[in-house]
N, CA and C atoms as an extended XYZ file, in Angstrom:
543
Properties=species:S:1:pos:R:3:atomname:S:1:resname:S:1:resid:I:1 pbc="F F F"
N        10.699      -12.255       11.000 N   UNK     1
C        10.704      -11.417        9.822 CA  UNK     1
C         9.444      -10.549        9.809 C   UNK     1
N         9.546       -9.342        9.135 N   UNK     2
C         8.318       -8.317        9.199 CA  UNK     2
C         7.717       -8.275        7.799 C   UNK     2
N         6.820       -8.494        7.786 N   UNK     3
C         5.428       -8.944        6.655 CA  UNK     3
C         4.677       -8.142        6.177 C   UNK     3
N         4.187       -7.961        4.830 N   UNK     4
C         3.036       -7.625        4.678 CA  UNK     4
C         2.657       -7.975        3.424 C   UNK     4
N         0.834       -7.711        3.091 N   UNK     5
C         0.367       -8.366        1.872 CA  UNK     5
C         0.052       -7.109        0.932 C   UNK     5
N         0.568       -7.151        0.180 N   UNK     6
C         0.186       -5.973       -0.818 CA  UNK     6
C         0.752       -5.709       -2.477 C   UNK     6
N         0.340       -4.706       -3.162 N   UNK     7
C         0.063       -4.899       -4.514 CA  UNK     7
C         0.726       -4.080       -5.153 C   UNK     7
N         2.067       -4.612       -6.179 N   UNK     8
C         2.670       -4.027       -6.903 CA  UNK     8
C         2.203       -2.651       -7.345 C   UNK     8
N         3.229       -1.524       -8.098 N   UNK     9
C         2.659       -0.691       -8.785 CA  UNK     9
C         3.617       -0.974      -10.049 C   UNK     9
N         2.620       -0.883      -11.526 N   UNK    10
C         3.367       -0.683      -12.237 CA  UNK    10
C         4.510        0.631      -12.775 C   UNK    10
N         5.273       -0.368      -13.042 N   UNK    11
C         6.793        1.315      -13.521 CA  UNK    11
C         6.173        2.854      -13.546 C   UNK    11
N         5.500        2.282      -14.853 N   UNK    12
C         4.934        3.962      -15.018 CA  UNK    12
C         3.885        4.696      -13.988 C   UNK    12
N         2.944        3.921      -13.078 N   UNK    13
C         2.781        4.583      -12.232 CA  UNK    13
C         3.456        5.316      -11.010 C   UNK    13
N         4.500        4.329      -10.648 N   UNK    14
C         5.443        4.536       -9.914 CA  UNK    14
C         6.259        6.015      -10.141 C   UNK    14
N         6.377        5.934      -11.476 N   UNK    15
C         7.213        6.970      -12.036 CA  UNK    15
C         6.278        8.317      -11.621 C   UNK    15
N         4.728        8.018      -12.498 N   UNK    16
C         4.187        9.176      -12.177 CA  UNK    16
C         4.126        9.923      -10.554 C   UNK    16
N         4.341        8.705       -9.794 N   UNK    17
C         3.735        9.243       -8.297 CA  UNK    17
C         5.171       10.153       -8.167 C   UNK    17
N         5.848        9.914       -8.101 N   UNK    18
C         7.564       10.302       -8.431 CA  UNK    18
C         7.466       11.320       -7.957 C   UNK    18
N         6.853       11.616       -9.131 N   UNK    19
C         6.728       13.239      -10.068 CA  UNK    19
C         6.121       13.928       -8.431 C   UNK    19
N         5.316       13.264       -7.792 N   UNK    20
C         4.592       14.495       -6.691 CA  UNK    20
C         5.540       14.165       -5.673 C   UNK    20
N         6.435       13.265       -5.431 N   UNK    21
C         7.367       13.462       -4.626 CA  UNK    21
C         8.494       14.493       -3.852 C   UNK    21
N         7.976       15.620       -4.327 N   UNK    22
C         8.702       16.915       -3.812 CA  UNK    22
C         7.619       18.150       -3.197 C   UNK    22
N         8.377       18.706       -2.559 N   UNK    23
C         8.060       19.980       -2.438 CA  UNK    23
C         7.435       20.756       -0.584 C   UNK    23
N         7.726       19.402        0.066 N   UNK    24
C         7.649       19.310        1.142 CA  UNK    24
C         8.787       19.341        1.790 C   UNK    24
N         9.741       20.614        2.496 N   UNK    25
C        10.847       20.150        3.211 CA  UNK    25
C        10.310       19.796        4.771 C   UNK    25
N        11.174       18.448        5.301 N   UNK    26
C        11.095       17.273        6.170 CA  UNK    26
C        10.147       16.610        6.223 C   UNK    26
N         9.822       16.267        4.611 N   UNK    27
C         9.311       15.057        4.274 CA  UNK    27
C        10.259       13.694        3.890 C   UNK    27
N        10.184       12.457        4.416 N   UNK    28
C        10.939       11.657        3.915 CA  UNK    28
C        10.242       10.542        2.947 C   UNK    28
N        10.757       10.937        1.768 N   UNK    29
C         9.741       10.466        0.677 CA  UNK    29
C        10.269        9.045        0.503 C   UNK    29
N         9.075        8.306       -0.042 N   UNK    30
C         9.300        6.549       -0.395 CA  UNK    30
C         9.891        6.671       -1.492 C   UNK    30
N        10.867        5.693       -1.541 N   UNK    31
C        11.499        5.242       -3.077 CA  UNK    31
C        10.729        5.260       -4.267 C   UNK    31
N        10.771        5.252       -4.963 N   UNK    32
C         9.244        4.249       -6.056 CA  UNK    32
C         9.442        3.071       -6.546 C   UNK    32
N        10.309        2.050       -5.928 N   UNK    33
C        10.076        0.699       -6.009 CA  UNK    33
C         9.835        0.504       -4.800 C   UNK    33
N         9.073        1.099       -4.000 N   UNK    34
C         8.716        0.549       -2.469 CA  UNK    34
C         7.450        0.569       -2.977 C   UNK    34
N         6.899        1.590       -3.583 N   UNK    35
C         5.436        2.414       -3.774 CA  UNK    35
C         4.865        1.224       -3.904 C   UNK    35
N         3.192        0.979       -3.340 N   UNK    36
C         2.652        0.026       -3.197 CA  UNK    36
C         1.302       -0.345       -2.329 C   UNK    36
N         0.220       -0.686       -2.817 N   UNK    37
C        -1.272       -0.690       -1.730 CA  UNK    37
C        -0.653       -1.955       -0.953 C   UNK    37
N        -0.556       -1.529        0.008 N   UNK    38
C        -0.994       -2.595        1.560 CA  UNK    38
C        -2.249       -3.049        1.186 C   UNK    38
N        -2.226       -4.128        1.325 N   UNK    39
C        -3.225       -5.219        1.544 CA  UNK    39
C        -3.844       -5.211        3.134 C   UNK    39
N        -2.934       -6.008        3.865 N   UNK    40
C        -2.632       -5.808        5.539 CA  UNK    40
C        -1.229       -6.149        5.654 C   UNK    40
N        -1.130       -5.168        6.984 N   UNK    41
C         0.313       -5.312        7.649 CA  UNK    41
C        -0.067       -6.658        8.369 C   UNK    41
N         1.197       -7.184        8.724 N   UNK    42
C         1.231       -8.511        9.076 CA  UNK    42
C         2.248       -8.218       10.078 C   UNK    42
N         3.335       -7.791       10.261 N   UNK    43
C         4.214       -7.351       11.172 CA  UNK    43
C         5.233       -8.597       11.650 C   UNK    43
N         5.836       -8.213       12.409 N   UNK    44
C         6.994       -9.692       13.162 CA  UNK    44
C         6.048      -11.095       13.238 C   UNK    44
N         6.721      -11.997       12.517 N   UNK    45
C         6.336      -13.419       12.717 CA  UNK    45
C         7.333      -14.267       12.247 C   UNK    45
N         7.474      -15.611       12.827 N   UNK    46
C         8.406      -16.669       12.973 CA  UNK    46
C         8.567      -17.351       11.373 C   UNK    46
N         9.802      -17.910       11.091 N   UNK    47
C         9.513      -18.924        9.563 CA  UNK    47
C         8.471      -19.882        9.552 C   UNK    47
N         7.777      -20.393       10.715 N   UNK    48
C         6.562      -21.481       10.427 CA  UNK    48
C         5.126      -20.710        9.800 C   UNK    48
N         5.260      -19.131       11.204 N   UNK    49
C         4.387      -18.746       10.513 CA  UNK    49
C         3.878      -18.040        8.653 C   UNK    49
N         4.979      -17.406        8.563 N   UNK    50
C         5.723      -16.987        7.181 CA  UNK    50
C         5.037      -18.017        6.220 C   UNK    50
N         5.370      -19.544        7.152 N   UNK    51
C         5.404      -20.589        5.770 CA  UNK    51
C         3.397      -21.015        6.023 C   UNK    51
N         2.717      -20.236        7.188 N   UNK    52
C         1.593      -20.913        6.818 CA  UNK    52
C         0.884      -19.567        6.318 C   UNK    52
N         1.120      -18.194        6.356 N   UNK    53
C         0.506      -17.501        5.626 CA  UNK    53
C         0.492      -17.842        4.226 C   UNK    53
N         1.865      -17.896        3.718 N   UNK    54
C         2.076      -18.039        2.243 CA  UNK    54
C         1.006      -19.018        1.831 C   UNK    54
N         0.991      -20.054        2.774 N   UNK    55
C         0.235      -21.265        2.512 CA  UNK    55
C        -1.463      -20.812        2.162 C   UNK    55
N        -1.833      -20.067        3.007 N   UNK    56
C        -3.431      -19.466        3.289 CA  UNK    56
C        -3.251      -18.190        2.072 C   UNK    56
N        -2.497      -17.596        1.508 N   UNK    57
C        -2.681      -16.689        0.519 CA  UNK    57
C        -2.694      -17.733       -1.283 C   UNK    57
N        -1.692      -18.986       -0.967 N   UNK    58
C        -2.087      -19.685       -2.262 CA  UNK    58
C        -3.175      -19.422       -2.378 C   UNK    58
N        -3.747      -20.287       -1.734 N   UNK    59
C        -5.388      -21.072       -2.075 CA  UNK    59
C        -6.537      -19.895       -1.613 C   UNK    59
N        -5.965      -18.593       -1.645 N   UNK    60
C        -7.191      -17.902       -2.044 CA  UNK    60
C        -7.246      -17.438       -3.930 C   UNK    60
N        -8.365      -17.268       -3.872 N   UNK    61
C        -8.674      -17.466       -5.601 CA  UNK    61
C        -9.971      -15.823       -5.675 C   UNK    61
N        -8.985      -15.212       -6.442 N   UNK    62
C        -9.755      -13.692       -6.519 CA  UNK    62
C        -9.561      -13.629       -7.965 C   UNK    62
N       -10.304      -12.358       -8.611 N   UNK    63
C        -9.981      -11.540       -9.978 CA  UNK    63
C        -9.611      -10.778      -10.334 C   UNK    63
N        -8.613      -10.717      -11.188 N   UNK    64
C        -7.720       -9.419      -11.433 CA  UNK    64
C        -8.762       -7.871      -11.784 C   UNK    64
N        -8.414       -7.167      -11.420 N   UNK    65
C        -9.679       -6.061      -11.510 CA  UNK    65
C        -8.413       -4.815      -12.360 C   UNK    65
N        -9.305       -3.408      -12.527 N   UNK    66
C        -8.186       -2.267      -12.566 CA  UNK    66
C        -8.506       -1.544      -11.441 C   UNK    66
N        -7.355       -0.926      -11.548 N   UNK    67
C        -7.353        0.702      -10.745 CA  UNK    67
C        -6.934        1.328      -10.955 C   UNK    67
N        -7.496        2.415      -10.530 N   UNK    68
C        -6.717        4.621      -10.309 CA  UNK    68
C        -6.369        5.065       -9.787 C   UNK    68
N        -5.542        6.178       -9.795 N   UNK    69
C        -5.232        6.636       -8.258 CA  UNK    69
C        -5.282        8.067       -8.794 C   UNK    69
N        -6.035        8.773       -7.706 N   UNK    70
C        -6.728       10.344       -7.604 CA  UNK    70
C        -6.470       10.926       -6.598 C   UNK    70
N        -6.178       12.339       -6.642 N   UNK    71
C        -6.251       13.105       -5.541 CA  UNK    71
C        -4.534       12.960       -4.710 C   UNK    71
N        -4.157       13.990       -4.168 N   UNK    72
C        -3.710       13.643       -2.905 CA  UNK    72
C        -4.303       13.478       -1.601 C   UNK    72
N        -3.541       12.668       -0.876 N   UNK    73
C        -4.872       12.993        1.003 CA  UNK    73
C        -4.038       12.657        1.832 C   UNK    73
N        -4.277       12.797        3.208 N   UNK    74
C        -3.153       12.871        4.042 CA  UNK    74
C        -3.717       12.021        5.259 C   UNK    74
N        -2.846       11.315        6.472 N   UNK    75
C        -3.103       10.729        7.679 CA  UNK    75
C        -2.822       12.124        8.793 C   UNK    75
N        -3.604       12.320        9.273 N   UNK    76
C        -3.320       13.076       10.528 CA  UNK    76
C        -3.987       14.412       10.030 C   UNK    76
N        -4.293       15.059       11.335 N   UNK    77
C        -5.092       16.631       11.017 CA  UNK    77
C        -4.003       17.768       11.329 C   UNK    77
N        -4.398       19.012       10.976 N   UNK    78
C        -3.543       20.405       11.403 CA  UNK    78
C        -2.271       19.797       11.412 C   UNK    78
N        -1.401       20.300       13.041 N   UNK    79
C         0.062       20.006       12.751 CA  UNK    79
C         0.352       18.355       13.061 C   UNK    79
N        -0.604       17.963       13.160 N   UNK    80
C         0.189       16.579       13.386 CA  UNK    80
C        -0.610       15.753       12.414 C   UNK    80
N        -0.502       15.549       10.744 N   UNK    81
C        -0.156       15.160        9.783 CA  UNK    81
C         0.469       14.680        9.700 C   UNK    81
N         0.981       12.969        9.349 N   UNK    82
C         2.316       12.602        9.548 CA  UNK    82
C         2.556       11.821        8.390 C   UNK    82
N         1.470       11.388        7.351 N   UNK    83
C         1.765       10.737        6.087 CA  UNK    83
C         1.107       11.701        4.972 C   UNK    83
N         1.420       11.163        4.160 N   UNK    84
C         0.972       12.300        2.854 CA  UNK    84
C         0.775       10.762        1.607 C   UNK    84
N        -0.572       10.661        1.110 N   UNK    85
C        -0.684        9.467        0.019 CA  UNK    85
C        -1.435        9.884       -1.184 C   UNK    85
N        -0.990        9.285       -2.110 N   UNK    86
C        -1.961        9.036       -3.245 CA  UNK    86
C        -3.449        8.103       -3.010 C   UNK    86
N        -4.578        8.853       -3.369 N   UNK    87
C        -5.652        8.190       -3.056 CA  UNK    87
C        -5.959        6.717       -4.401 C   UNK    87
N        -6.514        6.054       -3.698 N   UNK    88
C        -6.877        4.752       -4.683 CA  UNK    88
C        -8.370        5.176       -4.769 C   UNK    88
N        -8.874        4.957       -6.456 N   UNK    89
C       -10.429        5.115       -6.453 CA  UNK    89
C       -11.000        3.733       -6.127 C   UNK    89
N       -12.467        3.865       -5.633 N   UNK    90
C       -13.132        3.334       -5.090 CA  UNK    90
C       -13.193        2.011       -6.167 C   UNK    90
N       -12.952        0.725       -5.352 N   UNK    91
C       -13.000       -0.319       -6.141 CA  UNK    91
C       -13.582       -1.536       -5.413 C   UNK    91
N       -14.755       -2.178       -5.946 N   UNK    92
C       -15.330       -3.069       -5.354 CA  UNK    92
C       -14.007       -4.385       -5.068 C   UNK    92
N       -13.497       -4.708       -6.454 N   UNK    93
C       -13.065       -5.677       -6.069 CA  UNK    93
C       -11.844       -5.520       -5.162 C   UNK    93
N       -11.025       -4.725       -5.208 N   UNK    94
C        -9.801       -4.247       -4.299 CA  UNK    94
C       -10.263       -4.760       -2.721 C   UNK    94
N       -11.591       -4.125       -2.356 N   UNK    95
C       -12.201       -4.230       -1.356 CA  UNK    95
C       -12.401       -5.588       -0.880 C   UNK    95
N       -12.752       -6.483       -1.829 N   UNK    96
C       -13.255       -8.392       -1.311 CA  UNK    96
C       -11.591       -8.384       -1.577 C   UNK    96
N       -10.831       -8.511       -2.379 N   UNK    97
C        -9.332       -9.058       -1.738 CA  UNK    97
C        -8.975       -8.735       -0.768 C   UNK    97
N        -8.886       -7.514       -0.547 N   UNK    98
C        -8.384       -7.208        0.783 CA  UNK    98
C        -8.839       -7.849        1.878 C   UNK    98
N       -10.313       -8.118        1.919 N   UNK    99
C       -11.443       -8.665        2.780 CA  UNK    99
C       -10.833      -10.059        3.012 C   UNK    99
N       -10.488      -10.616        1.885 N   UNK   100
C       -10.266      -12.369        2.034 CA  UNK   100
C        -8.474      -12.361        2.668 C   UNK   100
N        -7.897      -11.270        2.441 N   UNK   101
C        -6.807      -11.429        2.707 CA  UNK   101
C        -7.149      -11.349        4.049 C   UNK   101
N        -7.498       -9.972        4.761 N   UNK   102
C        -7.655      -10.208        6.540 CA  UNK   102
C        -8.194      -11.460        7.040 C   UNK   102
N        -9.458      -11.820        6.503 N   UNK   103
C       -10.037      -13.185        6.931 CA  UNK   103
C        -8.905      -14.284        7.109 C   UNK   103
N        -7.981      -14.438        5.838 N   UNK   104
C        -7.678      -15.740        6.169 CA  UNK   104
C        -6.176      -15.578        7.105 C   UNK   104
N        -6.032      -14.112        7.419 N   UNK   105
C        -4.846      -13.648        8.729 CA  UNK   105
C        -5.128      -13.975        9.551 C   UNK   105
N        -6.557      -13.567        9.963 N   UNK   106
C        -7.335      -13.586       11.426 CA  UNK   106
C        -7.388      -15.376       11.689 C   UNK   106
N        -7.960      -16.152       10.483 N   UNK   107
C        -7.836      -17.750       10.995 CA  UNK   107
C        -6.789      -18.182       11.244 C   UNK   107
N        -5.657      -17.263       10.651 N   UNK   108
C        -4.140      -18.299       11.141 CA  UNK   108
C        -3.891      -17.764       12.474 C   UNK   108
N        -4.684      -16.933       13.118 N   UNK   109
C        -4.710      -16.811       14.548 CA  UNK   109
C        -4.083      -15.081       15.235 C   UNK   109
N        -3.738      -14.497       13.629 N   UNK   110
C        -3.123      -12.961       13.622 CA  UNK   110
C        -4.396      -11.813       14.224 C   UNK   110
N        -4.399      -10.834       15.099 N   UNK   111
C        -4.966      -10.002       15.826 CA  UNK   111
C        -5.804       -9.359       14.588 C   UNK   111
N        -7.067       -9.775       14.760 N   UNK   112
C        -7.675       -8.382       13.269 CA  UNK   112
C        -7.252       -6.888       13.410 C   UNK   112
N        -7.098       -6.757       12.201 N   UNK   113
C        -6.817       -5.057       11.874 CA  UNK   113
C        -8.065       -4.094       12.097 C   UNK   113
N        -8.218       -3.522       13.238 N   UNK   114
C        -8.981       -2.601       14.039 CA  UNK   114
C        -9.545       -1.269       13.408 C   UNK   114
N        -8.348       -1.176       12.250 N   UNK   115
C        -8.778        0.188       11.849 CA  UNK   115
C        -9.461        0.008       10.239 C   UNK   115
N       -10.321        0.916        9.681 N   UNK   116
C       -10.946        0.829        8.521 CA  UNK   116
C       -10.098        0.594        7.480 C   UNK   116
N       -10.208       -0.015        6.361 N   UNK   117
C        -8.965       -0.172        5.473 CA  UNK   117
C        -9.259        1.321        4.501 C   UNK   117
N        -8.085        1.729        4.677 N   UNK   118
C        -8.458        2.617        3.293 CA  UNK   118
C        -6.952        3.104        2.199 C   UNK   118
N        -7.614        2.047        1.353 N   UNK   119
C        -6.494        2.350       -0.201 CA  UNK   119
C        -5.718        3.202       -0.390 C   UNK   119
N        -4.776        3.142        0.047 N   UNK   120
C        -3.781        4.380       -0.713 CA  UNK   120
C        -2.148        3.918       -1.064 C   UNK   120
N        -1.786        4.791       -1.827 N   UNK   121
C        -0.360        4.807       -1.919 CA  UNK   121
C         0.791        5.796       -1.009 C   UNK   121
N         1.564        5.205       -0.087 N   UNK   122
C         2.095        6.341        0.559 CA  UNK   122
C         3.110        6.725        0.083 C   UNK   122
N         3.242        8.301        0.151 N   UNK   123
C         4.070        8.761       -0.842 CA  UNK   123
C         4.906        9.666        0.243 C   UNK   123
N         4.918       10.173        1.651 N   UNK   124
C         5.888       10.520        2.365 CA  UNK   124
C         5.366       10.495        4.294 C   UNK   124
N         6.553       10.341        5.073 N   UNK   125
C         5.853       10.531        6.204 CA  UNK   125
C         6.747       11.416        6.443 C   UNK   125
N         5.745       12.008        7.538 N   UNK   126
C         6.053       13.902        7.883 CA  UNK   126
C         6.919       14.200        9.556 C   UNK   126
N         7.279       14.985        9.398 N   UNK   127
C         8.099       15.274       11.107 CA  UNK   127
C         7.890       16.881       10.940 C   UNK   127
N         7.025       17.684       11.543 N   UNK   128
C         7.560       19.298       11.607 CA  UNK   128
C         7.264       19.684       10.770 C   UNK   128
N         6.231       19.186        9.714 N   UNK   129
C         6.167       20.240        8.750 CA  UNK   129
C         4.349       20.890        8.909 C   UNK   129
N         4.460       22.315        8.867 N   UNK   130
C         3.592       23.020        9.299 CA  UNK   130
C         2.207       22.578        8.159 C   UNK   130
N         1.350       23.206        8.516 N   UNK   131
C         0.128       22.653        8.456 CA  UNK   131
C        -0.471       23.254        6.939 C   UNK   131
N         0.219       24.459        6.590 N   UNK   132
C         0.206       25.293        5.748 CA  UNK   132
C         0.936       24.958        4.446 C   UNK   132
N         1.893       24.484        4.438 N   UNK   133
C         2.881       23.699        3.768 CA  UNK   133
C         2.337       22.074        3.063 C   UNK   133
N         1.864       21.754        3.913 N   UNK   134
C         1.140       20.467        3.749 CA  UNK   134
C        -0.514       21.046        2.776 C   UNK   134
N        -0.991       21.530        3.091 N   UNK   135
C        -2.232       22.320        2.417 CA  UNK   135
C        -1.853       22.588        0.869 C   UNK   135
N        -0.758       23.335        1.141 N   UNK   136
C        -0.446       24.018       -0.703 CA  UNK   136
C        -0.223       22.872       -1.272 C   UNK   136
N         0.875       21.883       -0.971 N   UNK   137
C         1.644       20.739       -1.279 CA  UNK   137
C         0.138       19.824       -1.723 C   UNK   137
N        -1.171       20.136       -0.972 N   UNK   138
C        -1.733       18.883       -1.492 CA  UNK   138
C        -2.604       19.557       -2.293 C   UNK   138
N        -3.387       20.915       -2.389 N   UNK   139
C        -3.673       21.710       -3.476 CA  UNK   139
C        -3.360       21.544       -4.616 C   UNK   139
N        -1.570       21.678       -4.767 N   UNK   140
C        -0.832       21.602       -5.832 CA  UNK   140
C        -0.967       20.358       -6.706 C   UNK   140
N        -1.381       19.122       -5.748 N   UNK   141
C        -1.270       17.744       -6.644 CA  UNK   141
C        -2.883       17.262       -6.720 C   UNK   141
N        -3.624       18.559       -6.127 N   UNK   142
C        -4.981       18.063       -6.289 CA  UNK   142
C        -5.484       17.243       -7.864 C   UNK   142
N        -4.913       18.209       -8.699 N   UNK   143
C        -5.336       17.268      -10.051 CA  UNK   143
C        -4.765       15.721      -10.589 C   UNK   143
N        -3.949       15.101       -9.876 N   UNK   144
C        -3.328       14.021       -9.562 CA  UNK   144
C        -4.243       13.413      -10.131 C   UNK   144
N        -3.764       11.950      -11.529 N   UNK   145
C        -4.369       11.161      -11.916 CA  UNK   145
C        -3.539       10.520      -12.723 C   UNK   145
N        -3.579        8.857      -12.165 N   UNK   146
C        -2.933        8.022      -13.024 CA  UNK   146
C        -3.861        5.947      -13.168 C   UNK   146
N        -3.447        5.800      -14.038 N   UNK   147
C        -4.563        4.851      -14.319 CA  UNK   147
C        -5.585        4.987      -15.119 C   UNK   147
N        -6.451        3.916      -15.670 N   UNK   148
C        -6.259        2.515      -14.413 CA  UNK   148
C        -5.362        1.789      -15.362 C   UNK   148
N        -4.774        0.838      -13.897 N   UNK   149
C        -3.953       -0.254      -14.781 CA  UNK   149
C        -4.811       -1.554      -14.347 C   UNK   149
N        -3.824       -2.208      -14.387 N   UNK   150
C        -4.627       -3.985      -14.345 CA  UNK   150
C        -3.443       -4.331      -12.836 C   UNK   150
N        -4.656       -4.734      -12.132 N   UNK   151
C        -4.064       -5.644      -11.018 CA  UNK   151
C        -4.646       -7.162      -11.484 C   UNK   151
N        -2.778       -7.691      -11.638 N   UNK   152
C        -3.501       -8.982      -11.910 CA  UNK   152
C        -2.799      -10.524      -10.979 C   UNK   152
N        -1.701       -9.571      -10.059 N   UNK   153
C        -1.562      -10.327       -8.406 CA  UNK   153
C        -1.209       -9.191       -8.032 C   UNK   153
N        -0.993      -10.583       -6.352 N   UNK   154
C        -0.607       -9.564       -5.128 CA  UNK   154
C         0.455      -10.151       -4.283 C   UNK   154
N         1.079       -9.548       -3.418 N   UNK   155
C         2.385      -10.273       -3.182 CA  UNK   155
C         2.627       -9.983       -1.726 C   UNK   155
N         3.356      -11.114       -1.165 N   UNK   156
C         3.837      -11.212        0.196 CA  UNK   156
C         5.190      -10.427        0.323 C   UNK   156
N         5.477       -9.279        1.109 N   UNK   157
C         6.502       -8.877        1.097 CA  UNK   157
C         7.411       -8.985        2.593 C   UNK   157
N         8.619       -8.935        2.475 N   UNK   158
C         9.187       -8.440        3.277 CA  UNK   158
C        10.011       -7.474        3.689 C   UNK   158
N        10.092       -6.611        4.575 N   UNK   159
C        10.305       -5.512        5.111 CA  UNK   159
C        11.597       -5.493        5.903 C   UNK   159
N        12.786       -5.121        5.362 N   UNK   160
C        13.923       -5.118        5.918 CA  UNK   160
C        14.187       -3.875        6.247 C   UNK   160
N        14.100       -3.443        7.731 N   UNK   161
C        14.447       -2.087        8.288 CA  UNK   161
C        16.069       -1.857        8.890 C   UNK   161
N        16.346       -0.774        8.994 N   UNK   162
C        17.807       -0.272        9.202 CA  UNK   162
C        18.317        0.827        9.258 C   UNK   162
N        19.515        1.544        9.230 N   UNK   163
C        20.020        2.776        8.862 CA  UNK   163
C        19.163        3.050        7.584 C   UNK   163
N        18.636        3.943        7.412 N   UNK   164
C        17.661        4.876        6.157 CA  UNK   164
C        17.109        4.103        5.629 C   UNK   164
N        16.430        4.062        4.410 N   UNK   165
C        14.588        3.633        4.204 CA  UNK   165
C        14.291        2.282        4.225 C   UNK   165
N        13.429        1.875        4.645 N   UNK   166
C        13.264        0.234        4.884 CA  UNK   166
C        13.407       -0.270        3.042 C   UNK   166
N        13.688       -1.347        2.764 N   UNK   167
C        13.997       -1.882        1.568 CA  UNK   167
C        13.032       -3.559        1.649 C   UNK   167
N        11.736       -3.192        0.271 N   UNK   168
C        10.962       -4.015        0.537 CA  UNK   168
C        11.603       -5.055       -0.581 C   UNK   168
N        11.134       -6.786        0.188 N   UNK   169
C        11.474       -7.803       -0.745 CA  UNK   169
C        10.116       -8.774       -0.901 C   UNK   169
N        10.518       -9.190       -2.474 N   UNK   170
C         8.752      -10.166       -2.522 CA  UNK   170
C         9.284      -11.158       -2.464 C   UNK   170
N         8.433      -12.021       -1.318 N   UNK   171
C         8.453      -13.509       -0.786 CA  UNK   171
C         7.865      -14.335       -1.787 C   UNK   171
N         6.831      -14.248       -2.027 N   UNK   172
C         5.998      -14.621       -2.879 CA  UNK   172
C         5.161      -14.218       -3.700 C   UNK   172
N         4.636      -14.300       -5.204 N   UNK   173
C         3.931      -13.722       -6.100 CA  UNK   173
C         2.629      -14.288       -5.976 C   UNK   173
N         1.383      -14.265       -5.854 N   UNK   174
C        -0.412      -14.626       -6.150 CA  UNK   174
C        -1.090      -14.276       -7.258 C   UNK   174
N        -1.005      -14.938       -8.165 N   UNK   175
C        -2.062      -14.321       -9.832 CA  UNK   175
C        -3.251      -14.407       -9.636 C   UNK   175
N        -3.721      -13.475       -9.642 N   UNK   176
C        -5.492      -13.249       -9.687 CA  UNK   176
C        -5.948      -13.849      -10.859 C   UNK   176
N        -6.809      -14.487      -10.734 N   UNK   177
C        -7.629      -15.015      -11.796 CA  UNK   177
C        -7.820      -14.274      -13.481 C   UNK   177
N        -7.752      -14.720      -14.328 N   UNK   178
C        -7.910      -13.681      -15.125 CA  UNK   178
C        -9.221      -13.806      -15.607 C   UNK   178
N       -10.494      -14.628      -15.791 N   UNK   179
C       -11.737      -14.926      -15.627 CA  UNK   179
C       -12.182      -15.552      -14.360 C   UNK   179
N       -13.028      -15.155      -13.954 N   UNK   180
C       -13.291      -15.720      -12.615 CA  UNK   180
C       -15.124      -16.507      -12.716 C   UNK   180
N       -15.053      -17.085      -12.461 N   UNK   181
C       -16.935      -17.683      -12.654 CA  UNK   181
C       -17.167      -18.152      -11.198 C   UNK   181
């Protein structure tokens, strides 16, 4: 099964990101019940393993924090741009979950994630669309702002791919602390 750890959006944000969901032709835009911060990808793994992540995400113990999301920004330069996201503002605590989440991947023996983590919501990936197009498109949503809400878990999902858009399912729910000492 294909995995990953990451963090609901509430309705109304969802809704709002929605709203910037156009205006790019051969963009293939995310649903907005997919919409969602990756934690870490976790990728193909067996039911034992499945059952010892879940196990290593119980017994971590974090605090529910808020967040925002600002700006549009994009993966890739000139013409080869290939995602288009909502930016997440800078959040200490977002940062140590995420942190404890890789840590306790890497002890169950999973390859560390190589690349820098950086927060976002993805809101389309790109094929062919010129460089110019992508520019106005993110101009246009430059004033983009929604939040903050309350993150108060995070969830194990799974990733069922196929004929047209992958369709995400939650394995398991994690409540962040709501005082933490």
């Amino acid at each position: 099964m294909r995995l990953f750890v990451g963090i609901p959006l509430p309705v109304d944000v969802r809704e709002c990101l929605a709203r910037m969901s156009s205006g790019l032709k051969g963009a293939r835009w995310i649903s907005p019940e997919n919409m969602h911060i990756t934690l870490r990808f976790i990728g193909e793994v067996d039911g034992h393993m499945a059952e010892d992540i879940d196990t290593a995400l119980i017994a971590m113990a974090a605090p529910g924090f808020d967040l925002s999301l600002n700006a549009a920004g994009m993966f890739g330069r000139g013409h080869l741009v290939h995602t288009v996201w909502a930016d997440v503002k800078p959040e200490p605590a977002l940062n140590r979950l995420q942190a404890k989440v890789e840590q306790a991947m890497v002890r169950l023996g999973l390859e560390p994630e190589h690349r820098k983590y950086t927060p976002h919501v993805t809101l389309a990936r790109l094929k062919k669309v010129t460089s110019q197009k992508i520019a106005d498109w993110a101009e246009a949503n430059a004033g983009f702002r929604a939040g903050p809400f309350r993150v108060d878990a995070f969830v194990l999902f799974r990733s069922h791919l196929g004929h047209g858009p992958a369709h995400y399912e939650t394995l398991s729910e994690y409540p962040l602390k709501t005082e933490f000492f």
